[in-house]
N, C-alpha and C positions, 0 to 999 in steps of 0.2 A: 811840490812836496819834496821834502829832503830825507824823510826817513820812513820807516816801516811807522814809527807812531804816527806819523802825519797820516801815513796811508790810514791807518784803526780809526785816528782821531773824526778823519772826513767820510769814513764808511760811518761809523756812529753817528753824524751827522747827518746824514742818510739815512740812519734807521738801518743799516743794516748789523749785525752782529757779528763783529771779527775780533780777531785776536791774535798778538805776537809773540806771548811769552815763550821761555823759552822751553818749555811746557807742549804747549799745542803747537809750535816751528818742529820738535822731536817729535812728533806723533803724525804727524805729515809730511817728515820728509824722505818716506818712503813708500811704496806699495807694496803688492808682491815678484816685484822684479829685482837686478840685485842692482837695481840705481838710487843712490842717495844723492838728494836737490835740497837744502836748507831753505823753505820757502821766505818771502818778507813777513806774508802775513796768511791769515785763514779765514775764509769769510763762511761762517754759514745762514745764508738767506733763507727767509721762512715763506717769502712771496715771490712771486714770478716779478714782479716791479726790482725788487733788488736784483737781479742780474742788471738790469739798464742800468742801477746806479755803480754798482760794481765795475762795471766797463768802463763808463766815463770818469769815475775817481781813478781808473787805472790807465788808463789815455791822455789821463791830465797830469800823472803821474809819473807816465812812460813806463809802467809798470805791466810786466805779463799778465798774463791768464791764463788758469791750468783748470779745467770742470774735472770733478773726482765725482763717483759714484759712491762703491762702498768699497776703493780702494782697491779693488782684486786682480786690477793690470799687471801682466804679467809683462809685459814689454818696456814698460818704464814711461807708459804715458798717461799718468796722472801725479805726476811729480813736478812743479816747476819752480824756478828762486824769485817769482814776482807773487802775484795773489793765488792761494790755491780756495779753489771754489767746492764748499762738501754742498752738496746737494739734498744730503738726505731725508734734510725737514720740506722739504717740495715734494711730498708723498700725498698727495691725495689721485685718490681715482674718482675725477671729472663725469665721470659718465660713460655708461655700459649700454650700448645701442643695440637691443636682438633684434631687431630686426634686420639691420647692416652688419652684424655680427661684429660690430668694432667699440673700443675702449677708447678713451681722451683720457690720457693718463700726465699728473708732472712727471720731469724726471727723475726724481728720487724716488719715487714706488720701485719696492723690491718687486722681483718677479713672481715670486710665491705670493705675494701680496694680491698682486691682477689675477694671478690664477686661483684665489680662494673667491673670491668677486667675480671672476667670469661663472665658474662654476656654480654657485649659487642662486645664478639669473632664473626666474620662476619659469621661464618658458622650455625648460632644460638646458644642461650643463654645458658650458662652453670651455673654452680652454683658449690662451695664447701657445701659440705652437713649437715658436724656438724653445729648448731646453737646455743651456747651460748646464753644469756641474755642481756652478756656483748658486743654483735658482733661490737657495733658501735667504741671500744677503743681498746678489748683484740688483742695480737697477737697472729700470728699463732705459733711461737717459745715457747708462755705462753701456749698456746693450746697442743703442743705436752708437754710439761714438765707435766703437770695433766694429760692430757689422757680428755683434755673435750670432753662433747659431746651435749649439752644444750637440745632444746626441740624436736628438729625432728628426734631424735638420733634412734629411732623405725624405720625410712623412709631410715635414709643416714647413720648410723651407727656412733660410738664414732671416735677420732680421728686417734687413732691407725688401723681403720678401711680404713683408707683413704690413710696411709702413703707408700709410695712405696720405697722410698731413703732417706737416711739421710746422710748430710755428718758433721762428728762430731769429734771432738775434744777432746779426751780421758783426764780422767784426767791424765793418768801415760805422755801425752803430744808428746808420739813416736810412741806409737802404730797404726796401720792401724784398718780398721774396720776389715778386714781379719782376722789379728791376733785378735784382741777381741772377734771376732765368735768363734775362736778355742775356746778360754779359757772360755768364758760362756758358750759352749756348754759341755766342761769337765765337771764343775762346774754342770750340770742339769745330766748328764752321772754318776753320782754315786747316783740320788736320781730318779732315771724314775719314777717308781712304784706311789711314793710320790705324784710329780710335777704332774702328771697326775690326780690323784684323790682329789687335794685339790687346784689347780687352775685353772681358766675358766669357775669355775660351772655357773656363769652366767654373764648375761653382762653389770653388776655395779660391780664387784668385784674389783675395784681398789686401795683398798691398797694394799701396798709393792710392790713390784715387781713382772711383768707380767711374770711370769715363764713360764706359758705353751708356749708363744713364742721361747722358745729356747729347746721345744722337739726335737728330729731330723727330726720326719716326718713333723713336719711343723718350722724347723729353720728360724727364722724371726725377726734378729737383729733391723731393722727398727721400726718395731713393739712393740718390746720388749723395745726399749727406750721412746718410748711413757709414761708418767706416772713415770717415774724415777725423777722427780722433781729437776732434774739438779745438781745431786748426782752424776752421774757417767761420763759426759761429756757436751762440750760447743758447742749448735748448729750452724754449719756455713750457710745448705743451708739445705729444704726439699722440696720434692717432694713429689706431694697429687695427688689424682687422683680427676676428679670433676665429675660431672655426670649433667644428662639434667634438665633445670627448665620447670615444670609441671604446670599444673591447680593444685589447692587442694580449698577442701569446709571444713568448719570449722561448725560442730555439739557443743552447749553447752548443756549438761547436769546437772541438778540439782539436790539435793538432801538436805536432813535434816542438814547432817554436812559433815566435810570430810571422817570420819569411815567410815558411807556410801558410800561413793563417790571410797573409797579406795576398799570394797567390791564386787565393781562393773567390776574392773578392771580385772580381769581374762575374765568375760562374753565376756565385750567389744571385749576383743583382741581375744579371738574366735567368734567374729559374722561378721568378716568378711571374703569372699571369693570371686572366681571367678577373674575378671580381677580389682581389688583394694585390697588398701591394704591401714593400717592404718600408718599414717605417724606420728605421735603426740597424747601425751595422756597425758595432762596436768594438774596438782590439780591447784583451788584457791581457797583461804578461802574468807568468805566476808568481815572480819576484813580489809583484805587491799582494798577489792570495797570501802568500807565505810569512810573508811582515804582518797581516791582519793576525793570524790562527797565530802567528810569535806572539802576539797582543795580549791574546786570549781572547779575539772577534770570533764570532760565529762565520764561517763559510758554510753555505750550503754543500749539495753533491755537485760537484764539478765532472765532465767527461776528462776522462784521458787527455795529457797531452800538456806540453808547456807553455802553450797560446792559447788562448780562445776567442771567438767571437761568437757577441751576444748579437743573434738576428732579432732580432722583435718584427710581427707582421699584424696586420690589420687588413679588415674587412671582412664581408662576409663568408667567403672562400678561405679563410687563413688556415683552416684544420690542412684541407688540401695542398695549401701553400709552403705549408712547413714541411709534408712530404717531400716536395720538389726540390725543395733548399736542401733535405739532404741529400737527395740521390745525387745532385751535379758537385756535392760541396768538397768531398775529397778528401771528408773527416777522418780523424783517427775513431772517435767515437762521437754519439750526439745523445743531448739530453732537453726533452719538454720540459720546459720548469711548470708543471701544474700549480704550484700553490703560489694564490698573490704573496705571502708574507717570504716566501723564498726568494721570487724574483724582484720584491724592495729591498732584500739583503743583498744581492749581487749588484743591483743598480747602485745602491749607498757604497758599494766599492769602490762601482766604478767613478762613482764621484768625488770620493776622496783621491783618485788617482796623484793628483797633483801633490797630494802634501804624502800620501804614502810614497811615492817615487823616489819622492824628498831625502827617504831614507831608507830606502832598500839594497844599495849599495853599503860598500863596507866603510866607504866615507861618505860626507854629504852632496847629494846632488842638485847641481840647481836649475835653476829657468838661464838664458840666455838665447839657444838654439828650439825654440818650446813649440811651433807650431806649425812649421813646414808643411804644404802639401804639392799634390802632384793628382793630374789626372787619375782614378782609382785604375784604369787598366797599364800605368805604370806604378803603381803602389812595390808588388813583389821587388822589381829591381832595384828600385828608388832605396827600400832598404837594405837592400844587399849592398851596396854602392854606401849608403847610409853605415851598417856596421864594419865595413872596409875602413873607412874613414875614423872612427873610433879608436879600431885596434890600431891605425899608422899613426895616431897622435894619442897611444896609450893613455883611452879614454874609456868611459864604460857607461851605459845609458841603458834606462828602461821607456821601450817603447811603449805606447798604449795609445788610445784614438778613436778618431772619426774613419774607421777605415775605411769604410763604405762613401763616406766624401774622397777619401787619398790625404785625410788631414792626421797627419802623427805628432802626437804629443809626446815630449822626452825631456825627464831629467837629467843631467849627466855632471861625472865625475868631476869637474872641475877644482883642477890645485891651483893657486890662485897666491901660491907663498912666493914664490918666482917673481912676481907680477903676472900683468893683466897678458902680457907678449903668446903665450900660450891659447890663450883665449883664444885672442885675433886670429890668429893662425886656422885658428882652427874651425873659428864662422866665417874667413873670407875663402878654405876650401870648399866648407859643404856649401856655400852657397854656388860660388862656380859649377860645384857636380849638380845643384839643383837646376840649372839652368839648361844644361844638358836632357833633363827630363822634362822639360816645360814645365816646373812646378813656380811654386807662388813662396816668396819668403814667411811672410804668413799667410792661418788659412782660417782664423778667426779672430784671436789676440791684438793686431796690428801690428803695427810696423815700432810704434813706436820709437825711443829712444836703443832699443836692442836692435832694432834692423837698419833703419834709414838709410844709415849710413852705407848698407849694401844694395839699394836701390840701382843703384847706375850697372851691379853686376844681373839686374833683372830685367830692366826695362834702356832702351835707350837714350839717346840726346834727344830726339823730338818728345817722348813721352816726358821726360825729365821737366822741361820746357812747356809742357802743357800742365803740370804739376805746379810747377810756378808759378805760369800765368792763372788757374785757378785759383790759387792761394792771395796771387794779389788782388782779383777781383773780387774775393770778402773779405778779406784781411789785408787793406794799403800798407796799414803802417805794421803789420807784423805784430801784433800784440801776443794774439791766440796760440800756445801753445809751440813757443818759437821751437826748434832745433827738431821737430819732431815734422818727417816725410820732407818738406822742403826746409835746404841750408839744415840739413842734419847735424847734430852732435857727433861727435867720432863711439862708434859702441860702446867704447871701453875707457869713456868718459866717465867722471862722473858713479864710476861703481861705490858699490857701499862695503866699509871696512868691514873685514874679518876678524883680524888681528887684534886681538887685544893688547894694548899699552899699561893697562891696570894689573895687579900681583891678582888676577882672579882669573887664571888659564880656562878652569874647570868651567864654572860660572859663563864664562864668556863663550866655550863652545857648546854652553845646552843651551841661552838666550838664543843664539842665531840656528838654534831647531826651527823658531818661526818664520815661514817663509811668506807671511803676510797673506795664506789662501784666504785667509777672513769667514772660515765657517764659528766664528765666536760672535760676530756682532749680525749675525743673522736674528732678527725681529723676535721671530716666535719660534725657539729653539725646539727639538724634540729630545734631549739631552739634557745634565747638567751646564755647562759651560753656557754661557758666562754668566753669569745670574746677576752680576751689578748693572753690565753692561744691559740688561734687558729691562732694568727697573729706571735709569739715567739717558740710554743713548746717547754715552757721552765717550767721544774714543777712547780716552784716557782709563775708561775703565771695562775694556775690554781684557781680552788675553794677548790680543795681537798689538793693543795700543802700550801694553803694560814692558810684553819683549820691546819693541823699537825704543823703550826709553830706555830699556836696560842697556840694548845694542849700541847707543848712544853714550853710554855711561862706560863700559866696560871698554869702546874704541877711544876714549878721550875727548868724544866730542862734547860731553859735559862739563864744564870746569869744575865741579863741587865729585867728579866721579859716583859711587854707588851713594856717597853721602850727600850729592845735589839734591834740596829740596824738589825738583822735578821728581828724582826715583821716587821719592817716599809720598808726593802729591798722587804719583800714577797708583802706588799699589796700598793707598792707604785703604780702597773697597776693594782690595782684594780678599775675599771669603776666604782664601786658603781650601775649598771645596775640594778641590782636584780635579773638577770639571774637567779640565783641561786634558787631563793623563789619558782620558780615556775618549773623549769628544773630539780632541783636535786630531787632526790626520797625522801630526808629525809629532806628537808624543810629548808635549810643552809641557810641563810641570810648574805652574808657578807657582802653587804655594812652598814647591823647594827653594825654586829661588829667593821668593820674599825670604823664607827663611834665612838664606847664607845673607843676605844684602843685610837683614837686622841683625843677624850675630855679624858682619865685617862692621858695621856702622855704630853697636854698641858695643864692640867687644875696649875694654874696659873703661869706657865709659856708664854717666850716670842716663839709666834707661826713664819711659814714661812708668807713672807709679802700677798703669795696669800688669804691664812683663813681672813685677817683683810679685803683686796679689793673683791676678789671674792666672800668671805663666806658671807659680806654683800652686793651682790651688789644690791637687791632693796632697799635697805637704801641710798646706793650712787643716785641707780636713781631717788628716790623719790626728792631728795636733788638736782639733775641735772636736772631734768624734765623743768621746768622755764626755764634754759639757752639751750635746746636743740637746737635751731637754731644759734646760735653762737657756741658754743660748738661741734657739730655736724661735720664740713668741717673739724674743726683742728684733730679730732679723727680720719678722713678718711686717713691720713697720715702729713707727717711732724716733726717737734721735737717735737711737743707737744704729737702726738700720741706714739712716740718714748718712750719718757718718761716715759710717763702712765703705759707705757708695762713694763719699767724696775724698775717702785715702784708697782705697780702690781701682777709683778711674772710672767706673760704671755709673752710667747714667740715671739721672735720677728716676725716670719712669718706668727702669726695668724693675721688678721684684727680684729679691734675691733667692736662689736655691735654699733650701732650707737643709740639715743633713740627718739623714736615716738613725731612726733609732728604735731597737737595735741595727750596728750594720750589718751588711750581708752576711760576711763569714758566721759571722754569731749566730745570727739568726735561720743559717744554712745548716749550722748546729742543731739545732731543735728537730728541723724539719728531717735531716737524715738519722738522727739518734745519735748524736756524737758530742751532746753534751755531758760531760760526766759529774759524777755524786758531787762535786766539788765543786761545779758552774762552770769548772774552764772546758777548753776542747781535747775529746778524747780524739789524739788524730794517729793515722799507722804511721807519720813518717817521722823519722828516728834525726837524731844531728845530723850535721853534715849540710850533703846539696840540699838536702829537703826528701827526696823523691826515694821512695818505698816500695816495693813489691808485694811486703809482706801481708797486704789486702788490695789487691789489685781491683780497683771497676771497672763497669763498663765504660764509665765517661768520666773525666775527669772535667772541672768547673773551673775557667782561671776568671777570677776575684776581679776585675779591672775594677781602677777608683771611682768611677762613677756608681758602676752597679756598688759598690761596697761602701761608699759616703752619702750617695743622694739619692737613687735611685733603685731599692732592693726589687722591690715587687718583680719585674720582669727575669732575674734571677732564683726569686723562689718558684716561680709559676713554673721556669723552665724543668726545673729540679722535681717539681709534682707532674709534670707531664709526663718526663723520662720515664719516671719509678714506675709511675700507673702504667708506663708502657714494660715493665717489667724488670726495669734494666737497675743497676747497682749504679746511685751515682753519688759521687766526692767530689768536696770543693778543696782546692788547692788552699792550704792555711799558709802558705810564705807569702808575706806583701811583694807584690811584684806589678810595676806599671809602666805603660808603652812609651813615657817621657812626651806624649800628644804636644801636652799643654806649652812644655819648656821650648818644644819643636818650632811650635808655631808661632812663637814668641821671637824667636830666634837664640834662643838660650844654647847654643847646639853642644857645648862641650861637657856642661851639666847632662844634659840629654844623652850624649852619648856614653855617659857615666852611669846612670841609671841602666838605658838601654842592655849597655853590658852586664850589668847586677841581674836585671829580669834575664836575660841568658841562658844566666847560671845556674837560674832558678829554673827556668823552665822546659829547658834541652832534653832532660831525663825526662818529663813528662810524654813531651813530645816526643822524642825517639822509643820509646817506650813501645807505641804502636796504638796504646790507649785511647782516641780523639781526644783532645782539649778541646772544650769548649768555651768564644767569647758569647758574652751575652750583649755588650757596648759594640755596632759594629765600626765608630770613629777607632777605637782603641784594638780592635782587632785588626782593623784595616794599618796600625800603625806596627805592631808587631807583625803582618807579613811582610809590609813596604819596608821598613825601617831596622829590624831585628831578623830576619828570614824566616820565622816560625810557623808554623803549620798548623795554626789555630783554626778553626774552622765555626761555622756561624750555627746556628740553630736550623736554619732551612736544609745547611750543606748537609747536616749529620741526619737530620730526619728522612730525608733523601737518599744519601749511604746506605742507613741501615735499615731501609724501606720502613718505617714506623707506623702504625695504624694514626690515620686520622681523624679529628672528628666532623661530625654531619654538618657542611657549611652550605648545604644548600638553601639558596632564598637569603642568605645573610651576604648583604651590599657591604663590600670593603674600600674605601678611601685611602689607599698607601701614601704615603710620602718616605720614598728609601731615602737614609740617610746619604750624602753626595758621597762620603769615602764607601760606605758600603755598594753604590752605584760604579764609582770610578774604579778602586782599587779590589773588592769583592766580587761586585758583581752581582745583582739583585735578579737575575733571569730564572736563578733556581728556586725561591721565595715565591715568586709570580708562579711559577708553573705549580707547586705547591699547592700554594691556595687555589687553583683553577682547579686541580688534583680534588682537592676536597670540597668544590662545589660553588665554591665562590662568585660571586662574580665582583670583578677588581675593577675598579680606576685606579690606575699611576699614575699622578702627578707629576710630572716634568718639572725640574729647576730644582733648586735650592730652599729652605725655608726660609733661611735668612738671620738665622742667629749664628748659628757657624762657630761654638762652642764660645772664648772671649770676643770674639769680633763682635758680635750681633750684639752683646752688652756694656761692652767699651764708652765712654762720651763720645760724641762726637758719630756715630756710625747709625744712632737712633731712627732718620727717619731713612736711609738707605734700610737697613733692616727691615722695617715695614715695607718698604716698598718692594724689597724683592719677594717678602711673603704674600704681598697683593699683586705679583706679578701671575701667581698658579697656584700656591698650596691654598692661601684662604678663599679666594673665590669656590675654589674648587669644593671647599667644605663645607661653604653655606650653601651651596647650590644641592651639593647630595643631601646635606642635616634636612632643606628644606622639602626636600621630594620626599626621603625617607629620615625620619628622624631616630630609626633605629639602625641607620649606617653606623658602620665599625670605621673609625677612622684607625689606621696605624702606621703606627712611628717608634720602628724600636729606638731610633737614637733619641737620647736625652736632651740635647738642644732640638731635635724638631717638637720632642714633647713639649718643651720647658715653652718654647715660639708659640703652640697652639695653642696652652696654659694660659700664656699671657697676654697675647691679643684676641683670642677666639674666646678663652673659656672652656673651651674643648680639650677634657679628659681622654690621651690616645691611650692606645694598646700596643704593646711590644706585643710582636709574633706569637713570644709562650705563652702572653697572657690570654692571647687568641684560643691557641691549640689545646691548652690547659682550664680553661673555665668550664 
């Protein structure tokens, strides 16, 4: 075979499912590490058979092999320039054994996957034990190639800890595992002495290869492939053993910094006894508390101090045990986290660690030096030693980790404008000073293409040698994963461009915000983000799959730049939601960026006909408002609504919005008495800016085009709620709009022409002191985002100014928060609201899936659906069906307009809740 098509052409001949464009080659040729590999081709196999033919198409082929999980390698080993193998359609779970308490899992099941299925087992709940960071995306298959082992690795042991069976796929392609046992056991049988006294010393020691597994007295193939980083064979099925799920209480301990914190750790791990035992012994710095509460994240009550460590303990003894942990721990202060929902906030922390670190720093920090460890009773030095080395190569890093393993995890500073020379320097120090503390280059991660290459300052020439000779005896010819632990790559090979080549400075340093941790293509999100990617599982429409193409585009690795049909394939499902803003760890915006990518790519050229209809449509409605009662019946259906649809852009099956008659302002007229003898509006405010004192109220109303063209009702209802609550309310009579529509079109310079008109308009309102209130929260979310204005939502205000509520007890509420009101607002004060008044809620997680023009565009129809059958409609037949006088609510107008049209289901904005 001569080329990457030959390689696709003979996989398909095969039956398997690969592909080279240039398309899915950018969406694979990086992880979360900073190494970019342009691979030939991408295979994704949907059966344990296709790895056999994968191998042998690529052995005939002389072509590598790279196994990928779900991408979240932080070391650079899931990247390679021969076949890269996603695994992630090999997700089924085989079989849940309680009695044996083990799982026969493929290797594409996510780990959250096996833990909703151990847990469910009827004989009571089980659990697999290792806990990554990553639990909601990584697989088990990625789990065993590192040897993870995440935070409770103290409690349930690393993954190699767990593995009972492995059934694997050699690279030499013939072999059994039988025969492989023989030959790696030879291979350890001329170095016992060795193998014995330089591996296993402790239980982060995972670079290179697990030798001490293949002693005689404890031969243990299984085990020993744990951690081999998909160098020596292709996993088809593993077998884990799980164990019981427990109570545990969660101790936070405080301290000065992390030195401290790190000093501590010996103590800890001997102050407990009797019938508990310590399950987790976790660092956080406050650098990344402090980026979360900058976000506007909830942090719980933290203890004193600029370190902490979360002990977590189990068993029946723990009340006692957490006594103990404090009296020997040395704290500045200590805190019980009594409530479960507290300590899921501090763990959800600590498990963004990686992508908040990313950006706690005054520049961006990256992976490279990420997972070091060292015996825990040299932890305290290791760091001292560790931030010595920082400030001599004018660097700066946030620690956080496994401390209770001696495993620290760190972002850092790296400039990278110089070249790569800095770098180097600066990992062939700390590895030297690691060596000095008997520590391990990595201590879960791998060695990958970030470390290898410092192997020889870890281990000796005979160990090296034994590394070898492992690797040849399942890999002769080298296929699996070359350059990575044996014949390494140089580290600072192979990194992935910064720099942008393209006139898009700005553009090109928010894409590489993403640092590939991949909390967007996790299965069954509890957020927004990613809503296409949840409805496709297709990388390319993910958040993480969407930056690597822009990453791609913006370094020049694209030839067509932001205008390469690649860009506009990846983010053509993208909602524009903002999932992203608020879900991902490191603050990814893409509906910003699609934006700038569609204004650089149309700016003045001729756009799709939907940007001209859709991107203006309150200009259209302003302009149809007057004919809406004649206009109205023909848009219900007919040729003329036909039409609309096919110079429009909107597909034919959506219905069109139809527009209010009277509109709001009008009709806001009536309701407050501010229609005068004459029909027009009697209003206080004089020429000029607009804005009046001369009858000040309590609340003032801003008009946005929705509520004022298509959707009044949730505007008037708000306005009978207020009053009945006593208060003076005015609606704003100057036309003033968030420029949403033009935004997310990419129209930005129109947009930002408006934007500034609405300003002007509404500065005095707002500085005024008065609350403005949005009733639209897409449009309000775009006036705080996009205009700085301090418009505030229906929930916020009734909240403020503590408002009586009415009697919601017994009444089932169904929400669906609009995604901007979720990502940019923030729906938490709404929810506690309605609990406030009795309710009892579901939230729907995700997106609905109309996403204002997107959801109605041609072309986006059955994504559309399908992200709505991803959470919002299941979710509504399932309540209508139990109670069919559930409230469903959706103040946004495209969740309404989505229920309308696929469900049938008439929703309720908030006021119309509060107010009926």
């Amino acid at each position: 075979m001569s080329s990457a098509d030959d390689l696709v052409a003979e996989l398909a001949r095969r039956g398997v499912d690969a592909d080279d464009s240039t398309l899915t080659r950018a969406l694979y040729s990086s992880d979360a590490s900073l190494y970019r590999v342009l691979p030939a081709a991408v295979a994704r196999p949907r059966h344990r058979d296709d790895l056999e033919a994968v191998l042998e198409v690529a052995a005939a082929a002389g072509s590598s092999v790279t196994m990928r999980g779900a991408g979240t390698s932080i070391a650079g080993n899931a990247v390679g320039e021969g076949i890269v193998v996603d695994t992630r359609r090999l997700d089924r779970v085989l079989e849940i054994d309680t009695l044996a308490r083990t799982a026969r899992v493929e290797p594409g099941v996510v780990h959250a996957q096996l833990q909703r299925a151990a847990a469910a087992v009827p004989s009571g709940g089980l659990r697999y034990g290792p806990d990554p960071s990553t639990h909601t995306r990584c697989t088990i298959g990625g789990m065993v190639g590192n040897n993870a082992c995440g935070s409770r690795a103290l409690g349930y042991g690393r993954t190699a800890d767990t593995i009972v069976e492995v059934d694997v796929l050699w690279g030499d392609r013939t072999a059994r595992t039988g025969e492989v046992e023989t030959r790696l056991a030879a291979v350890v049988a001329r170095e016992l002495a060795h193998v014995r006294t330089s591996f296993g010393r402790f239980s982060r020691q995972v670079s290179g290869y697990s030798l001490e597994h293949l002693l005689p007295e404890r031969l243990a193939v299984p085990q020993f492939f744990a951690g081999s980083e998909g160098t020596l064979g292709l996993l088809r099925e593993v077998v884990v053993s799980l164990v019981p799920e427990e109570a545990r209480d969660l101790l936070v301990l405080g301290y000065p910094s992390m030195v401290d914190a790190a000093d501590a750790v010996p103590a800890i791990l001997g102050g407990v006894a009797g019938d508990a035992r310590i399950v987790a012994c976790e660092g956080l710095d406050a650098r990344i508390v402090e980026l979360v509460r900058a976000r506007g994240g909830a942090v719980p009550e933290l203890p004193r101090g600029s370190g902490w460590l979360f002990v977590e303990v189990a068993g029946p003894e723990r009340a006692g045990a957490l006594s103990s942990v404090v009296a020997v721990a040395g704290a500045l202060d200590a805190r019980v986290v009594g409530s479960v929902a507290e300590a899921a906030a501090l763990w959800r922390i600590r498990e963004d660690g990686a992508g908040l670190a990313a950006r706690s720093l005054g520049r961006p920090a990256h992976s490279g030096w990420e997972d070091a460890a060292v015996p825990p009773d040299r932890l305290g030095a290791w760091l001292r030693d560790f931030d010595a080395l920082l400030r001599e190569h004018r660097l700066d890093g946030v620690p956080y980790g496994h401390f209770g393993d001696g495993c620290v995890h760190v972002r850092i500073d790296f400039d990278f404008s110089g070249g790569p020379q800095a770098f180097r320097e600066f990992l062939v120090a700390c590895a030297e000073r690691l060596r000095e503390h008997g520590g391990s280059l990595s201590g879960e991660h791998g060695d990958g293409r970030a470390r290898s290459e410092l192997l020889p300052l870890m281990y000796d020439e005979t160990s090296l040698a034994l590394f070898a000779a492992v690797k040849h005896a399942c890999d002769p010819e080298g296929l699996l994963n070359p350059g990575v632990l044996v014949d390494p790559r140089p580290f600072d090979a192979d990194l992935r461009p910064v720099r942008p080549v393209l006139l898009a400075p700005d553009l090109a340093a928010e894409v590489h915000r993403c640092t590939g941790v991949g909390k967007c293509v996790a299965p069954a999100p509890a957020g927004v983000m990613c809503p296409s990617y949840v409805a496709t599982r297709d990388e390319k429409d993910s958040t993480r799959g969407r930056a690597r193409v822009l990453q791609e585009a913006v370094t020049g690795a694209l030839p067509g730049g932001l205008a390469d049909p690649a860009v506009h394939e990846a983010l053509d499902l993208c909602l524009s939601c903002k999932g992203c803003l608020s879900d991902c760890p490191t603050g990814v915006d893409m509906a910003e960026y699609k934006s700038e990518v569609l204004h650089q790519t149309y700016s003045r050229r001729r756009r799709p006909r939907s940007h001209y209809a859709l991107g203006a449509l309150p200009r259209w409605a302003r302009w149809g408002a007057p004919l809406a009662r004649l206009g109205n019946p023909a848009l219900r259906g007919g040729p003329l609504a036909k039409l609309a649809k096919v110079v429009a852009g909107v597909d034919e099956r959506r219905s069109l919005p139809v527009l209010a008659s009277p509109r709001f302002r009008k009709a806001s007229a009536v309701v407050t008495g501010r229609l005068s003898a004459g029909g027009g509006l009697d209003t206080p405010s004089p020429s000029g800016s607009g804005y009046s004192s001369t009858e000040t109220p309590d609340v003032w109303v801003w008009a946005d085009s929705f509520t004022e063209y298509f959707r009044t009702g949730p505007g008037l209802a708000a306005i009978g709620y207020l009053e009945g609550a006593g208060l003076t309310v005015r609606v704003i009579d100057e036309p003033a709009c968030c420029a949403l529509t033009w935004t997310s079109t990419g129209q930005r310079d129109t947009a930002r022409k408006i934007l500034d008109r609405t300003r002007e308009v509404l500065t005095p309102y707002v500085d005024s002191g008065v609350p403005v209130l949005g009733i639209e929260p897409s449009c309000t979310a775009a006036l705080r985002s996009d205009a700085g204005l301090g418009v505030v939502t229906l929930g916020e205000l009734v909240t403020r100014l503590d408002l009586p509520l009415p009697d919601l007890n017994g009444v089932s509420v169904v929400a669906q928060p609009h995604c901007h009101h979720s990502s940019v607002l923030g729906w938490a004060t709404d929810h506690a609201l309605l609990e406030r008044a009795g309710a009892t809620v579901t939230v729907v997680p995700g997106c609905c899936g109309l996403a204002g023009n997107w959801g109605v565009e041609k072309g986006h129809y059955e994504a559309s659906v399908a992200v709505a059958e991803s959470h919002l409609l299941p979710a509504v037949r399932s309540a209508l069906e139990a109670d069919p006088a559930t409230v469903v609510l959706a103040d946004g107008l495209s969740c309404a307009l989505q229920l309308d049209d696929l469900a049938q289901v008439q929703a309720l904005h908030l006021a119309e809740l509060l107010g009926r």
